[in-house]
N, C-alpha and C positions, 0 to 999 in steps of 0.2 A: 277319427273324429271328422266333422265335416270343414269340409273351410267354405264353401259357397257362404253367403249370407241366406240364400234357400233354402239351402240345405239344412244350414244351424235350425231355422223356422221349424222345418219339417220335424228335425229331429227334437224339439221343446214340444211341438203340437200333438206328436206321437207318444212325448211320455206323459202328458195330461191323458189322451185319449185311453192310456193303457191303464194309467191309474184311476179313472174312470170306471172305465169297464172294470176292474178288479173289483172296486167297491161293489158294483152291482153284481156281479156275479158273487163275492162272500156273504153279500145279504140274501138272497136268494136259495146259496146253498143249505142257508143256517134256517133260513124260515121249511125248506124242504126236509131239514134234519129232521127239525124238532116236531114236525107233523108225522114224519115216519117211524120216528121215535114214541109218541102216543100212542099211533096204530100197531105199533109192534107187541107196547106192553096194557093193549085193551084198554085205554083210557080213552072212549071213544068221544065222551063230552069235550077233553082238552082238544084233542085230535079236529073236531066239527071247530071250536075258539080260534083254532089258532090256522084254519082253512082259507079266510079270507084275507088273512095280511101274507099266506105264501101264493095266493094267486095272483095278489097286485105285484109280488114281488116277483112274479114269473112274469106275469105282462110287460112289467117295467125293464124285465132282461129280455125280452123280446121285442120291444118296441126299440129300443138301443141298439139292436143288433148282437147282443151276444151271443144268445141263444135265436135259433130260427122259431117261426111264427109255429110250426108244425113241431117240432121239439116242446114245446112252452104245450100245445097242448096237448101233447103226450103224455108228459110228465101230468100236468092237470087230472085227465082222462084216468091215471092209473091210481095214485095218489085220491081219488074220491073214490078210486072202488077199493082200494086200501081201507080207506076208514067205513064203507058198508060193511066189507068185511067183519072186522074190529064192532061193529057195533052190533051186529047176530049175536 
């Protein structure tokens, strides 16, 4: 445990930071599910609804830093030719 008075700071400010980043990254992974999950079982109409609240949720994980700006649109990138796919 720390005993600095800095130290304590750091270590309170890092477990915000952490619990932070956790939220955003399970929102994110849950909105990337449940699009991969449409795409998978051809529901191409749900798949297109539910496109634009997992890409704010990926911008939103890459503007925070959790994910890199180039990961975010990776995932993006594959994840729309997922649902062209799904929707042939």
């Amino acid at each position: 445990m720390p005993i600095k008075k800095s130290a304590k700071k750091y270590l309170s400010a890092s477990k915000k930071r952490a619990a932070q980043n956790s939220k955003i990254k399970k929102s994110f992974r849950e909105a990337v599910r449940k699009v991969r999950e449409f795409a998978a079982s051809e529901k191409a109409d749900d798949a297109k609804k539910a496109f634009p609240a997992m890409q704010k949720a990926i911008d939103k994980a890459a503007k925070s830093g959790v994910i890199t700006k180039g990961a975010a649109a990776r995932k993006k990138s594959r994840l729309s030719r997922m649902i062209k796919k799904a929707s042939k």
